[in-house]
Every structure is written in structure tokens, then in C-alpha cells.
PDB file of N, H, CA, C and O in Angstrom:
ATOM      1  N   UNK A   1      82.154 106.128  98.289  1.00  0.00           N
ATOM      2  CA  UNK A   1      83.485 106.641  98.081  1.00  0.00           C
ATOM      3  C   UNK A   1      83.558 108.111  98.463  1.00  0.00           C
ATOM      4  O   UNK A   1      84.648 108.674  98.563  1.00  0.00           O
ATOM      5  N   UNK A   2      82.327 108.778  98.693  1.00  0.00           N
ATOM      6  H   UNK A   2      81.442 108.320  98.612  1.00  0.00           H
ATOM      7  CA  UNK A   2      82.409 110.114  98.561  1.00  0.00           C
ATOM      8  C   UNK A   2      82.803 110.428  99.876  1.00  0.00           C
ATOM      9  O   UNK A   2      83.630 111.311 100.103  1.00  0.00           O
ATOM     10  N   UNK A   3      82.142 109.610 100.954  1.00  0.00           N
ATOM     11  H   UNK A   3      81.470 108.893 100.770  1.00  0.00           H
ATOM     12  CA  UNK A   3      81.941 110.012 102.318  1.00  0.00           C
ATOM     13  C   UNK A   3      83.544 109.528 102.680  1.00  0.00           C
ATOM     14  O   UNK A   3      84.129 109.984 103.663  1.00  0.00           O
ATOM     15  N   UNK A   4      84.127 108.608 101.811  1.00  0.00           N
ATOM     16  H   UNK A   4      83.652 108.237 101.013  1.00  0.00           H
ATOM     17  CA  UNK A   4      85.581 108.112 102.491  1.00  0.00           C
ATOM     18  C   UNK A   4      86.576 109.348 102.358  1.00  0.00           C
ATOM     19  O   UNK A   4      87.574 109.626 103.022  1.00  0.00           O
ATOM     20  N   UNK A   5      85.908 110.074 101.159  1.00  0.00           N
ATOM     21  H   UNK A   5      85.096 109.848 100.620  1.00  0.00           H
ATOM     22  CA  UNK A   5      86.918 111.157 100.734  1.00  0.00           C
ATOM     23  C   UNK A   5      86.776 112.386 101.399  1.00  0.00           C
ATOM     24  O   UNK A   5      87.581 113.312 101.295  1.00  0.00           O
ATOM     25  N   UNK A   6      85.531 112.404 102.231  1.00  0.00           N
ATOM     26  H   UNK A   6      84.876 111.652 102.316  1.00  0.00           H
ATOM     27  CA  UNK A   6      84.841 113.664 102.823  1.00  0.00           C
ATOM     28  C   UNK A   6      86.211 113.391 104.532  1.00  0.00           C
ATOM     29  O   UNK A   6      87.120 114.096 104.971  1.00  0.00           O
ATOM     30  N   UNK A   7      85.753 112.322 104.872  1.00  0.00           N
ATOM     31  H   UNK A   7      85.015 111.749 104.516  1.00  0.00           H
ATOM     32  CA  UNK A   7      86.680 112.042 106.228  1.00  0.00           C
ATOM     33  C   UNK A   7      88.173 112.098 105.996  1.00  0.00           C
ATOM     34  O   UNK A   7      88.916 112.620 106.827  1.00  0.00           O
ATOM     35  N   UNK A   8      88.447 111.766 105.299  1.00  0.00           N
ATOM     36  H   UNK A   8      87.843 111.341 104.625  1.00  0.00           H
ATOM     37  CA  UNK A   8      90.271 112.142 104.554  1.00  0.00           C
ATOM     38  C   UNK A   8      90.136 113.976 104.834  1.00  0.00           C
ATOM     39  O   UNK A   8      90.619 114.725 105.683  1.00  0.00           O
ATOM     40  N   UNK A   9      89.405 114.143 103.876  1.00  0.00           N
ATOM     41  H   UNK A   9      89.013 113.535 103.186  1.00  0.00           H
ATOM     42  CA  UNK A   9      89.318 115.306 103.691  1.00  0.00           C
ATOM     43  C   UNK A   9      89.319 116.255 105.153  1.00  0.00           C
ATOM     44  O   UNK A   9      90.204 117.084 105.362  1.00  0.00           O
ATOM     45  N   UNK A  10      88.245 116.011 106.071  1.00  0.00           N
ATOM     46  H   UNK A  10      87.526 115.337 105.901  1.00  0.00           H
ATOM     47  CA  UNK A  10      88.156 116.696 107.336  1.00  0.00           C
ATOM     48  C   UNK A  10      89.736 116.409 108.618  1.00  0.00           C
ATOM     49  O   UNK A  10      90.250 117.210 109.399  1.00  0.00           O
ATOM     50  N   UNK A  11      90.078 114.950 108.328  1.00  0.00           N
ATOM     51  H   UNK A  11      89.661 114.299 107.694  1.00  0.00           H
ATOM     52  CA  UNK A  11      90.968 114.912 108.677  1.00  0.00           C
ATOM     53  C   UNK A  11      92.601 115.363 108.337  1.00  0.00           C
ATOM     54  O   UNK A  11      93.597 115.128 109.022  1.00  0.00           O
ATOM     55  N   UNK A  12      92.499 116.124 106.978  1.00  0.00           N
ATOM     56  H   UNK A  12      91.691 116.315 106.422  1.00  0.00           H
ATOM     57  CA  UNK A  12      93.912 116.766 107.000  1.00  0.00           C
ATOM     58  C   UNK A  12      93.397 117.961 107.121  1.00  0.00           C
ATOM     59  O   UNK A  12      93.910 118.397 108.151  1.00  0.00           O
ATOM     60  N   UNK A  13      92.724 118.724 106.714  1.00  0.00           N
ATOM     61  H   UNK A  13      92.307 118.371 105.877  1.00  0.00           H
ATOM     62  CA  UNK A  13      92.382 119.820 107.609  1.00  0.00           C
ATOM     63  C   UNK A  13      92.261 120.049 108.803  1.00  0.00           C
ATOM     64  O   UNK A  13      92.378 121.180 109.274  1.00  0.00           O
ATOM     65  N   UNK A  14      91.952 118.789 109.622  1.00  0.00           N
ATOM     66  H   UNK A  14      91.857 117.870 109.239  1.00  0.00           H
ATOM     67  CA  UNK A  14      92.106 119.135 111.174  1.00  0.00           C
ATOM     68  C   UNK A  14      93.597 118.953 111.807  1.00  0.00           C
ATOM     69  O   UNK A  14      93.922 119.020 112.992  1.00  0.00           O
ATOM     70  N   UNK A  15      94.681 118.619 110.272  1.00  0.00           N
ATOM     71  H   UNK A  15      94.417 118.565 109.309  1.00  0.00           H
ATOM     72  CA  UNK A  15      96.108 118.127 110.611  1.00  0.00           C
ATOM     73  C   UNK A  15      96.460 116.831 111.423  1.00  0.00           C
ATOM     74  O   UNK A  15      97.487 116.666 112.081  1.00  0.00           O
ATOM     75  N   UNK A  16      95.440 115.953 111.265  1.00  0.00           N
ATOM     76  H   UNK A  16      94.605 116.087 110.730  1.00  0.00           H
ATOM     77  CA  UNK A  16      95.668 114.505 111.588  1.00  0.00           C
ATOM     78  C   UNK A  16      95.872 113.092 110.503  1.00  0.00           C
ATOM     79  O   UNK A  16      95.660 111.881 110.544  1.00  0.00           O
ATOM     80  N   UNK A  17      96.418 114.107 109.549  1.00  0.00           N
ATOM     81  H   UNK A  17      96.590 115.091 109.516  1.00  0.00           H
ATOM     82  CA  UNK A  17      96.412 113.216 108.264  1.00  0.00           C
ATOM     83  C   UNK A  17      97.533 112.349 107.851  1.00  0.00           C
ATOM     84  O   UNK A  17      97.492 111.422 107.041  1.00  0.00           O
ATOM     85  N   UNK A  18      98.878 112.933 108.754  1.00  0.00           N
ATOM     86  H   UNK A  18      98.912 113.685 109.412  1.00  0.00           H
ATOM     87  CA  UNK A  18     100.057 112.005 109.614  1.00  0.00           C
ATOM     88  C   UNK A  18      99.863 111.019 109.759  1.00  0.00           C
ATOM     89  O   UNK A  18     100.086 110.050 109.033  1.00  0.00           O
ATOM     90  N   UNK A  19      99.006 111.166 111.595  1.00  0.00           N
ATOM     91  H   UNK A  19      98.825 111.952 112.185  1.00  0.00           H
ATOM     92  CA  UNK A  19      98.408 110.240 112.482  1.00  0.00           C
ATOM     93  C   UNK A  19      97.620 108.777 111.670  1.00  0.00           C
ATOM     94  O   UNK A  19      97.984 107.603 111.735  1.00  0.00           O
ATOM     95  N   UNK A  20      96.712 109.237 111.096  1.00  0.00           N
ATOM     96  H   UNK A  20      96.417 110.190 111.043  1.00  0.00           H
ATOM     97  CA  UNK A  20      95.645 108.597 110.415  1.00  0.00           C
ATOM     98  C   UNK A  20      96.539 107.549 109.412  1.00  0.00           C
ATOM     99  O   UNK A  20      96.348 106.335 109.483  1.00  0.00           O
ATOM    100  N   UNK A  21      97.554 108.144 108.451  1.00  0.00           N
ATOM    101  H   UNK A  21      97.709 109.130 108.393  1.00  0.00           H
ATOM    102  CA  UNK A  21      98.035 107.225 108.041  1.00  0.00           C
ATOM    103  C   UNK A  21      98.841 106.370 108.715  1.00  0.00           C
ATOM    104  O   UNK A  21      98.688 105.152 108.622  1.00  0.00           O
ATOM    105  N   UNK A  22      99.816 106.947 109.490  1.00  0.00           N
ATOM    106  H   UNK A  22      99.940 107.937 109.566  1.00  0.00           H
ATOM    107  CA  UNK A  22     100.412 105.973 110.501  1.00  0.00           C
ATOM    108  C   UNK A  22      99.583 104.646 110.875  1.00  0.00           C
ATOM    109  O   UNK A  22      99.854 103.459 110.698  1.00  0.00           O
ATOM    110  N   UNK A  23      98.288 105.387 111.553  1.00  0.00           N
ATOM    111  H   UNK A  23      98.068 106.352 111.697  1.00  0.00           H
ATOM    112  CA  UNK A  23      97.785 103.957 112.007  1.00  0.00           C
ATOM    113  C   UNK A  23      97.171 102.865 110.999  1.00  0.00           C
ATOM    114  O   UNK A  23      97.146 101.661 111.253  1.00  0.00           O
ATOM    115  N   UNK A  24      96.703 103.423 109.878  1.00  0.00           N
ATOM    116  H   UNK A  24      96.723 104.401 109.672  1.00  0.00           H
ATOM    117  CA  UNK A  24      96.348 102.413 109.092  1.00  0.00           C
ATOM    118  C   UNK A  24      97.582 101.535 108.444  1.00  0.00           C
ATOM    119  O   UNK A  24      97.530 100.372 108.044  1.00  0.00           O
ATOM    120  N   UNK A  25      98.688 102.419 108.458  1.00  0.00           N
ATOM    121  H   UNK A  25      98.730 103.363 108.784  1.00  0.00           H
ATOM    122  CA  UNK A  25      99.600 101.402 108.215  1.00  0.00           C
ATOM    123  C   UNK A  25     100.220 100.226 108.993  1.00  0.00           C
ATOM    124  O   UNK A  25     100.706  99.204 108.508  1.00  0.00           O
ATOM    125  N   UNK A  26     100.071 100.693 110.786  1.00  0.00           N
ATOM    126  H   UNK A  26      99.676 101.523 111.180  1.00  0.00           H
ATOM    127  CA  UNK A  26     100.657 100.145 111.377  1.00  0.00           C
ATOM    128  C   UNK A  26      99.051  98.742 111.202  1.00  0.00           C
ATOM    129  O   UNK A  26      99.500  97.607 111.045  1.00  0.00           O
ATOM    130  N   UNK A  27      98.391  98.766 111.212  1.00  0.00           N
ATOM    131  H   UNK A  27      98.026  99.688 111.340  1.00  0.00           H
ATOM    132  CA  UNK A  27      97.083  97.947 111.151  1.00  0.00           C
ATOM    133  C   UNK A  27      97.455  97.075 110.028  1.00  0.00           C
ATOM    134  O   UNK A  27      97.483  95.845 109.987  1.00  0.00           O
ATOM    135  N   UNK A  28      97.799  98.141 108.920  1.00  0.00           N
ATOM    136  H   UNK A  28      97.776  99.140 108.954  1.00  0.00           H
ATOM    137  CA  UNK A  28      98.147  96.866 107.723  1.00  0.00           C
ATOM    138  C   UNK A  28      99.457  95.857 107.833  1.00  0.00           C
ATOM    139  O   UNK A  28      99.640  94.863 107.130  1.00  0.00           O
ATOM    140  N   UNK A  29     100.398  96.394 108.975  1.00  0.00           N
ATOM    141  H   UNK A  29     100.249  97.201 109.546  1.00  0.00           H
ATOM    142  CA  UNK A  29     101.182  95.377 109.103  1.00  0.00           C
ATOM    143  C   UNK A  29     101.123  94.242 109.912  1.00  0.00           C
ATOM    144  O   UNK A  29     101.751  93.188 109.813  1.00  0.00           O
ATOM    145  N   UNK A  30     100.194  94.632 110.815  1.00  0.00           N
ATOM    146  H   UNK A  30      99.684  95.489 110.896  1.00  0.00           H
ATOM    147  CA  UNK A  30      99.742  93.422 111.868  1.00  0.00           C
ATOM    148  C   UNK A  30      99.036  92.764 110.630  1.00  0.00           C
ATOM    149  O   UNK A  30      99.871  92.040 110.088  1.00  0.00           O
ATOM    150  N   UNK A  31      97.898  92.722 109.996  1.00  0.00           N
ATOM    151  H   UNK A  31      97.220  93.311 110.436  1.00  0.00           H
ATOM    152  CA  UNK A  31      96.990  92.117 109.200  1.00  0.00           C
ATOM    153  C   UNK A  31      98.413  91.440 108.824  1.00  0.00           C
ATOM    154  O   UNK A  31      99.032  90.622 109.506  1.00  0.00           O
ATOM    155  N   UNK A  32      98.815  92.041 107.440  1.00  0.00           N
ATOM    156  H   UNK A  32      98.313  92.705 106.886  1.00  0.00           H
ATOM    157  CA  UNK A  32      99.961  91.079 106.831  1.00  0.00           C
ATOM    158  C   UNK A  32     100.746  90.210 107.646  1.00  0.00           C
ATOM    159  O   UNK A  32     101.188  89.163 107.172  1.00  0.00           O
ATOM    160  N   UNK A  33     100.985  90.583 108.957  1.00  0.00           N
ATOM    161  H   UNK A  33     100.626  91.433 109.342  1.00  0.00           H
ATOM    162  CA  UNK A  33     102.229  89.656 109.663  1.00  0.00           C
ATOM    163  C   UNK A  33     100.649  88.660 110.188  1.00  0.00           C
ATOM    164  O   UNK A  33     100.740  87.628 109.523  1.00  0.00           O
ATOM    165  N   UNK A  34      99.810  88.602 110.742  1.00  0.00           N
ATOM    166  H   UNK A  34      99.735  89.440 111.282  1.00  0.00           H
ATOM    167  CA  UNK A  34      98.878  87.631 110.472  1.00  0.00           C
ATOM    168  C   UNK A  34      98.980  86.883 109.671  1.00  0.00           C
ATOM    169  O   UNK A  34      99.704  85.900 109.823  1.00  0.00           O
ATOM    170  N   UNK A  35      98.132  87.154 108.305  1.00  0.00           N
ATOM    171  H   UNK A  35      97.544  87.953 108.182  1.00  0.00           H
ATOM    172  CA  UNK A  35      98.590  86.248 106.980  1.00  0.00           C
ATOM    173  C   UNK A  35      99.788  85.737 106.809  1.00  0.00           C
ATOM    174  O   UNK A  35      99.613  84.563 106.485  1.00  0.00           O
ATOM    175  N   UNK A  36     100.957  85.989 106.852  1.00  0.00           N
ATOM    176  H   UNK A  36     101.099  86.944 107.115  1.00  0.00           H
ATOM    177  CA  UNK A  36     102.374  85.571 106.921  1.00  0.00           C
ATOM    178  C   UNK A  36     102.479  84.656 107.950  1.00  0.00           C
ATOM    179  O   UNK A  36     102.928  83.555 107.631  1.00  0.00           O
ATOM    180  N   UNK A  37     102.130  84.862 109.281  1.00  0.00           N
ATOM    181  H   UNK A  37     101.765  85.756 109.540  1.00  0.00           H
ATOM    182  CA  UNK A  37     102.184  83.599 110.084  1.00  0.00           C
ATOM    183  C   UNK A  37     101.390  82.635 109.871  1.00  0.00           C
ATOM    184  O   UNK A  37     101.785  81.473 109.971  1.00  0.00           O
ATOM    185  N   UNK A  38      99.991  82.976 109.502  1.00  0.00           N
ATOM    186  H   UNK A  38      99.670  83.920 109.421  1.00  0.00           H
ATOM    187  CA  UNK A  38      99.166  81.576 109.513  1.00  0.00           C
ATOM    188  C   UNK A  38      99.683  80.730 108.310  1.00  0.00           C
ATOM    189  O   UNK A  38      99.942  79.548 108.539  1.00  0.00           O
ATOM    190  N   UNK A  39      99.876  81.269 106.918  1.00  0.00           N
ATOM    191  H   UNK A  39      99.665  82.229 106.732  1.00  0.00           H
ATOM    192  CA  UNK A  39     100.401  81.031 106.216  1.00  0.00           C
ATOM    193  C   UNK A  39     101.576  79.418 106.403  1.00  0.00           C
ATOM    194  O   UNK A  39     101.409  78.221 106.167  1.00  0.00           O
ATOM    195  N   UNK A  40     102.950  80.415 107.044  1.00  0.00           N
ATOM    196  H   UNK A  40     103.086  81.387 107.235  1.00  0.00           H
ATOM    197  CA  UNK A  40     104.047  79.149 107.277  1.00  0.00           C
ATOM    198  C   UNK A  40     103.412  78.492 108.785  1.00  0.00           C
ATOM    199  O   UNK A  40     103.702  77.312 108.986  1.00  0.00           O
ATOM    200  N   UNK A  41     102.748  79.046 109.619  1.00  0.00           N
ATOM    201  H   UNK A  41     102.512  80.004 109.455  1.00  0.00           H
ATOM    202  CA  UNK A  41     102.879  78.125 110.729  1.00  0.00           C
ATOM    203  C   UNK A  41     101.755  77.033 111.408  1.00  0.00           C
ATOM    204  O   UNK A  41     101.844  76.117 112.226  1.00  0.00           O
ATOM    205  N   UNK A  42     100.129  77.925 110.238  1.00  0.00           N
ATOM    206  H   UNK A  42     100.057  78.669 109.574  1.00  0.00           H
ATOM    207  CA  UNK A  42      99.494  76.765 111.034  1.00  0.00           C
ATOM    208  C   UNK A  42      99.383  75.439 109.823  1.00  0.00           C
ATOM    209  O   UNK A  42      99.620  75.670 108.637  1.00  0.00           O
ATOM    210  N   UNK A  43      99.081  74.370 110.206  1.00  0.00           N
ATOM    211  H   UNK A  43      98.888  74.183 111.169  1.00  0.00           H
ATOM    212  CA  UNK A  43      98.829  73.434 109.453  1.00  0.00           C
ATOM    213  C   UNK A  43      97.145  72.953 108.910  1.00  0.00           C
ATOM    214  O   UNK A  43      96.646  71.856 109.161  1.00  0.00           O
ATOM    215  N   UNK A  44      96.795  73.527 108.505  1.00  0.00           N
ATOM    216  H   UNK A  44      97.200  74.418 108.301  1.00  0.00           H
ATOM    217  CA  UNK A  44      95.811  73.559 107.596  1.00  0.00           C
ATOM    218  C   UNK A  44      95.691  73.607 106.229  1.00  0.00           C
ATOM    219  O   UNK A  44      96.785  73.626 105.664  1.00  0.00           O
ATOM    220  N   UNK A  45      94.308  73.645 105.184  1.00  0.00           N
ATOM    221  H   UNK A  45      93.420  73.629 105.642  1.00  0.00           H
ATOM    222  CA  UNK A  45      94.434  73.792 103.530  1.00  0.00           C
ATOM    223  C   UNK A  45      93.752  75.244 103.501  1.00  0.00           C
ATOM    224  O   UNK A  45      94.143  75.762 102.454  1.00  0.00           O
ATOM    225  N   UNK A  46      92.934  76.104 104.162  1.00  0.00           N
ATOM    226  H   UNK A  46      92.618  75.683 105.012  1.00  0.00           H
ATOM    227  CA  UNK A  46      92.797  76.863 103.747  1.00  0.00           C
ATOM    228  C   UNK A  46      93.662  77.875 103.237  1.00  0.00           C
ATOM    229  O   UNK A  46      93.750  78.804 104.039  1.00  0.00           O
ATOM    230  N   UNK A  47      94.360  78.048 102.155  1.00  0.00           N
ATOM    231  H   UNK A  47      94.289  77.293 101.503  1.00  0.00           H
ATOM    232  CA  UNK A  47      94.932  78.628 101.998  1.00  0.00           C
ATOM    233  C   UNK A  47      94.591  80.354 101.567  1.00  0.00           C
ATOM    234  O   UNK A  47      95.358  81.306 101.709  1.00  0.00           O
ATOM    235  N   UNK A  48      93.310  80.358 101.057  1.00  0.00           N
ATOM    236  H   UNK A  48      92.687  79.585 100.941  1.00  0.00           H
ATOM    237  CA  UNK A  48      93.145  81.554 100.845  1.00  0.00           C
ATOM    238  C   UNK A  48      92.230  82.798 101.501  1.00  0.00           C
ATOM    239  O   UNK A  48      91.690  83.778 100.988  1.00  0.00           O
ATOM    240  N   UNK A  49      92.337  82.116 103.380  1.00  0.00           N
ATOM    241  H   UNK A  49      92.775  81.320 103.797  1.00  0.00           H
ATOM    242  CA  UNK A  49      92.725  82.945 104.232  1.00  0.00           C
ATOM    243  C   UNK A  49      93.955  83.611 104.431  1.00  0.00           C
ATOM    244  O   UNK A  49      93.851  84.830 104.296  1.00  0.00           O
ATOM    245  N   UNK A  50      94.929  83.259 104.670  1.00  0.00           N
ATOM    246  H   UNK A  50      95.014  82.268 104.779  1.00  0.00           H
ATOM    247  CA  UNK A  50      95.981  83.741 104.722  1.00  0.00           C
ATOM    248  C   UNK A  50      96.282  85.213 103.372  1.00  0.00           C
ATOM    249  O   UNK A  50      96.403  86.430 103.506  1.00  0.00           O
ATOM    250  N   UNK A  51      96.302  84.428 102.338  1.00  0.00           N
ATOM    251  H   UNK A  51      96.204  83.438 102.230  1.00  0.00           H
ATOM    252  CA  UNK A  51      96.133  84.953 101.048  1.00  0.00           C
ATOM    253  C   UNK A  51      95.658  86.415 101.305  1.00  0.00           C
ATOM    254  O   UNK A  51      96.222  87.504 101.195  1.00  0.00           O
ATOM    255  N   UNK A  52      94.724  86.128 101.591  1.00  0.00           N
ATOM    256  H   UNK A  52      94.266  85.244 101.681  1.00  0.00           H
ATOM    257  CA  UNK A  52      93.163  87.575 101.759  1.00  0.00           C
ATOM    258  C   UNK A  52      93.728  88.841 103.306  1.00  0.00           C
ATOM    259  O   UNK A  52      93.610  90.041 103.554  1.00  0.00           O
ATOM    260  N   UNK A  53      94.287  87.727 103.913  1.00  0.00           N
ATOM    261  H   UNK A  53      94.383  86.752 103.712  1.00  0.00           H
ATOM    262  CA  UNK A  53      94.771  88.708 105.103  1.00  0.00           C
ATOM    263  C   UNK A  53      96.230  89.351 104.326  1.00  0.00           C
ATOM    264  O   UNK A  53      96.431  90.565 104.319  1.00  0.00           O
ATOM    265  N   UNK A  54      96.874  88.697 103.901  1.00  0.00           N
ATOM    266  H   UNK A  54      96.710  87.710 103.907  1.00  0.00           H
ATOM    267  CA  UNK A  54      97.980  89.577 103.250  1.00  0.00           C
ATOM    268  C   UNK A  54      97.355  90.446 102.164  1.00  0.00           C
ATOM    269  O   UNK A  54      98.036  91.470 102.136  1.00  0.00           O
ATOM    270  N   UNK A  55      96.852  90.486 101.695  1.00  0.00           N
ATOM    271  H   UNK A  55      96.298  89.654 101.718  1.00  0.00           H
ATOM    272  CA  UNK A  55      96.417  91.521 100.315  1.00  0.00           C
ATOM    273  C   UNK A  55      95.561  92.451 101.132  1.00  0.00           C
ATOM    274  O   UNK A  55      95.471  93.602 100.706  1.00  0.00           O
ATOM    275  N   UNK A  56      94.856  92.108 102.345  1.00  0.00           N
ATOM    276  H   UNK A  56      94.929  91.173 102.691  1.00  0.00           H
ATOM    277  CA  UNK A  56      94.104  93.611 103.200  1.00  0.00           C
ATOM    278  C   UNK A  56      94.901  94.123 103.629  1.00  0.00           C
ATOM    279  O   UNK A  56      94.775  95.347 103.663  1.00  0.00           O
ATOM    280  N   UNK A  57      96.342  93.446 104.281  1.00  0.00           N
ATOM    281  H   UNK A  57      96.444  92.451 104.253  1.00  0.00           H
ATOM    282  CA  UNK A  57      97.023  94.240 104.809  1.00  0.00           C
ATOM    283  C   UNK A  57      97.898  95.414 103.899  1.00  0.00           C
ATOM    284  O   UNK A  57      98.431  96.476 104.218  1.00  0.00           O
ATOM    285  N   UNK A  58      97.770  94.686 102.633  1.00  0.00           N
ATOM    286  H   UNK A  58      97.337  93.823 102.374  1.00  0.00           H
ATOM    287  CA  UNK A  58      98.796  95.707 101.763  1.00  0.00           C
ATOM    288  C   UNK A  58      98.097  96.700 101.726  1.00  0.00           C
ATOM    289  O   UNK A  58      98.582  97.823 101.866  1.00  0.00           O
ATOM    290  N   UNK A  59      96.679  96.463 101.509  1.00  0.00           N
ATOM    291  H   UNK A  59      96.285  95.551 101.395  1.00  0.00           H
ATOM    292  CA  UNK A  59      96.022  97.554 100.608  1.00  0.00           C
ATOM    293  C   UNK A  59      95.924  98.383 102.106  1.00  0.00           C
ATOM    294  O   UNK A  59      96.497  99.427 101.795  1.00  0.00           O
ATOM    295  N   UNK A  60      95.726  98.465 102.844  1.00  0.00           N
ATOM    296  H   UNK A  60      95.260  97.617 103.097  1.00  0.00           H
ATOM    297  CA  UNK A  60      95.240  98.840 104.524  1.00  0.00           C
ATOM    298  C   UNK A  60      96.609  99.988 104.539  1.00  0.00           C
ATOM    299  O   UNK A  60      96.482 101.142 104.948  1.00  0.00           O
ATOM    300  N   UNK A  61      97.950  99.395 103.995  1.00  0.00           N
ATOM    301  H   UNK A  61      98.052  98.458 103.662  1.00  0.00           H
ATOM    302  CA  UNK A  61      99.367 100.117 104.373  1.00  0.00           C
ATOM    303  C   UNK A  61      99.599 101.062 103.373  1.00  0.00           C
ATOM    304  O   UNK A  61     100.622 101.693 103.639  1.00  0.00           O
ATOM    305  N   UNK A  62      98.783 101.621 101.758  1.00  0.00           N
ATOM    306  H   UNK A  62      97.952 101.109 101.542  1.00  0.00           H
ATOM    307  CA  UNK A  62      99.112 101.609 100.889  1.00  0.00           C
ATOM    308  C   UNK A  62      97.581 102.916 100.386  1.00  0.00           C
ATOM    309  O   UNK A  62      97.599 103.960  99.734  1.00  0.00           O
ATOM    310  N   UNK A  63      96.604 102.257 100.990  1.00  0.00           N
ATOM    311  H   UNK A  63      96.590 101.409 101.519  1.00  0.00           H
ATOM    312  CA  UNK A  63      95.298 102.774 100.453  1.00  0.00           C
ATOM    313  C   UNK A  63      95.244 104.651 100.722  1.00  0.00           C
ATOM    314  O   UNK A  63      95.083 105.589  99.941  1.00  0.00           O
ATOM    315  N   UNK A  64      95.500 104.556 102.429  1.00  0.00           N
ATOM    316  H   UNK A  64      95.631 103.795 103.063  1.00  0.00           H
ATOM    317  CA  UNK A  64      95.335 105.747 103.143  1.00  0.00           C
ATOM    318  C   UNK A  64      96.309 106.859 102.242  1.00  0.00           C
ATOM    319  O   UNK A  64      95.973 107.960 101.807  1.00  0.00           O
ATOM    320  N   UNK A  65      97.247 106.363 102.160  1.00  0.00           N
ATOM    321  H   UNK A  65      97.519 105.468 102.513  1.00  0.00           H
ATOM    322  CA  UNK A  65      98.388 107.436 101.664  1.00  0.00           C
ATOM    323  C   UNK A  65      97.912 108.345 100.312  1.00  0.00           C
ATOM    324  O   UNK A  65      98.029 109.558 100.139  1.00  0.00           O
ATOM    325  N   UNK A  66      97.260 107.190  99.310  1.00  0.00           N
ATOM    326  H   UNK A  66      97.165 106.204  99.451  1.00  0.00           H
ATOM    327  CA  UNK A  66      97.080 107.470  97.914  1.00  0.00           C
ATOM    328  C   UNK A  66      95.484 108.342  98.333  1.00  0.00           C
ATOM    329  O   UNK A  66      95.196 109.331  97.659  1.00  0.00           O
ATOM    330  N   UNK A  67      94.736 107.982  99.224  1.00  0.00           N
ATOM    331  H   UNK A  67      94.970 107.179  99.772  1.00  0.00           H
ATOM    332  CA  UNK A  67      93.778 109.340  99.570  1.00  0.00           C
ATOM    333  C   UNK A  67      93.732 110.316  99.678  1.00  0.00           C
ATOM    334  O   UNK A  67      93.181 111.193  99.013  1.00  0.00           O
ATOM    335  N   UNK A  68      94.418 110.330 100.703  1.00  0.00           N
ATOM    336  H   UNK A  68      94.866 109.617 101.242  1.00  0.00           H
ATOM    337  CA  UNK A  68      94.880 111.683 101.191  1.00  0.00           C
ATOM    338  C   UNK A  68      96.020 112.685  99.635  1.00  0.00           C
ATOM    339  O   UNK A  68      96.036 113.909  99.502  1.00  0.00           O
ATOM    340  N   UNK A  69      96.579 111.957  98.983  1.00  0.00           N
ATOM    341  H   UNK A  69      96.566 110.963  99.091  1.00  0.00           H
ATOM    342  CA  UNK A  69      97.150 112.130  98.142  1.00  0.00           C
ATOM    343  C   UNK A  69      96.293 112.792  96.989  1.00  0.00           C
ATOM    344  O   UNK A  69      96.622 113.737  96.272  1.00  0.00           O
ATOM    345  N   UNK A  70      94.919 111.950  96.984  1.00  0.00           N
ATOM    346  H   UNK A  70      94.652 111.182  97.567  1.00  0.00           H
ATOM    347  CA  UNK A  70      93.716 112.355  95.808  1.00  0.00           C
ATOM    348  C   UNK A  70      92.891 113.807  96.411  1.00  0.00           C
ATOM    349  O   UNK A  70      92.514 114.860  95.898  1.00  0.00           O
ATOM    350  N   UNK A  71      92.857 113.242  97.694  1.00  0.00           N
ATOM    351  H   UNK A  71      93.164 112.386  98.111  1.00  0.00           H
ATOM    352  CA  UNK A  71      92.118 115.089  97.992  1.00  0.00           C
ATOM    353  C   UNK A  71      92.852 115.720  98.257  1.00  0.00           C
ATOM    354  O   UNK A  71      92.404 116.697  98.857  1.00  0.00           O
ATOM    355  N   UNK A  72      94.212 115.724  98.094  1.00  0.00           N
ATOM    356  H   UNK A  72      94.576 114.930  97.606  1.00  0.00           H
ATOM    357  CA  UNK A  72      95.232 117.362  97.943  1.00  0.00           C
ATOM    358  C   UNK A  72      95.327 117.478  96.700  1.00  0.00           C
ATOM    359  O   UNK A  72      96.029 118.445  96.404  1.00  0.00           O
ATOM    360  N   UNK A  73      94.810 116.750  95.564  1.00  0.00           N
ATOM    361  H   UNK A  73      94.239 115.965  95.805  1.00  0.00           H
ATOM    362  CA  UNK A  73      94.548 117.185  94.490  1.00  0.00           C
ATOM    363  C   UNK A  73      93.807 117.762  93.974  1.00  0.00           C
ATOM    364  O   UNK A  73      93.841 118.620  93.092  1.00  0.00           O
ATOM    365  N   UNK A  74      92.581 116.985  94.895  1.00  0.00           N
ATOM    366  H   UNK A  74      92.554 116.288  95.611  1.00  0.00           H
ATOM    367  CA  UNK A  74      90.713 117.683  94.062  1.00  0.00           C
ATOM    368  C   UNK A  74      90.567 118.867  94.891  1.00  0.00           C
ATOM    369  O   UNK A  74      89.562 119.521  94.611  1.00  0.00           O
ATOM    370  N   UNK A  75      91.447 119.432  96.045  1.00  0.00           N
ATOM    371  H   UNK A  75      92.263 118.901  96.273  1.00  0.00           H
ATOM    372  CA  UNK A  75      91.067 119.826  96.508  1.00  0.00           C
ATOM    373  C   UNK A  75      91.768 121.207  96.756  1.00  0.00           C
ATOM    374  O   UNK A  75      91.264 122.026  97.524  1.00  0.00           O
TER     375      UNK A  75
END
């Protein structure tokens, strides 16, 4: 956890801490729109693929922000 917070960290100091979230969000929405399609469109039982791709994608759209959020605190 330390080293995740060290790279947050180097990255809003280098002022790419925008960028960085942008893309993890845009990542978490492909993931989720994944899960969401396989979900209604393929015909299979696994269901808790789909499941697992929607909950990475949330956390993927959701995670970055609250980081960067924790080391402008500790920091």
C-alpha cells in the first residue's frame, strides 16, 4: 500500500494527477461496460464473471480519486 501511495504521491507532484485519474476511470468504464454486456448478452451460467468485472470496474472509477484524495491529506 505504501508504494501505491508513494506513485499517487510522485504523480501529483509531477501535476499528472488529473490525467491519471481520468484514465483509470475511463478503464473502469470499459471494465464495467464489459461486465454489463456479458452479463445481458452472452448466454452462459457463469455468472460471477460478469459480477467481478462490474465491481473492478467500480472500484478502478472510484479508487484513484479517494488516493490521491488520502495523500493531499497525509501529505
Amino acid at each position: 500500500m505504501d508504494e501505491a501511495l508513494e506513485v499517487v504521491e510522485l504523480a501529483a507532484d509531477a501535476g499528472f494527477e488529473g490525467a491519471l485519474v481520468w484514465v483509470f476511470r475511463l478503464l473502469g468504464l470499459v471494465v464495467a461496460l464489459a461486465g454489463l454486456g456479458l452479463w445481458l448478452l452472452a448466454d452462459f451460467s457463469l455468472l460471477w464473471l460478469p459480477a467481478a468485472l462490474l465491481v473492478v470496474g467500480l472500484l478502478l472509477a472510484v479508487v484513484p480519486d479517494l488516493l490521491l484524495s488520502l495523500v493531499e491529506l497525509a501529505g
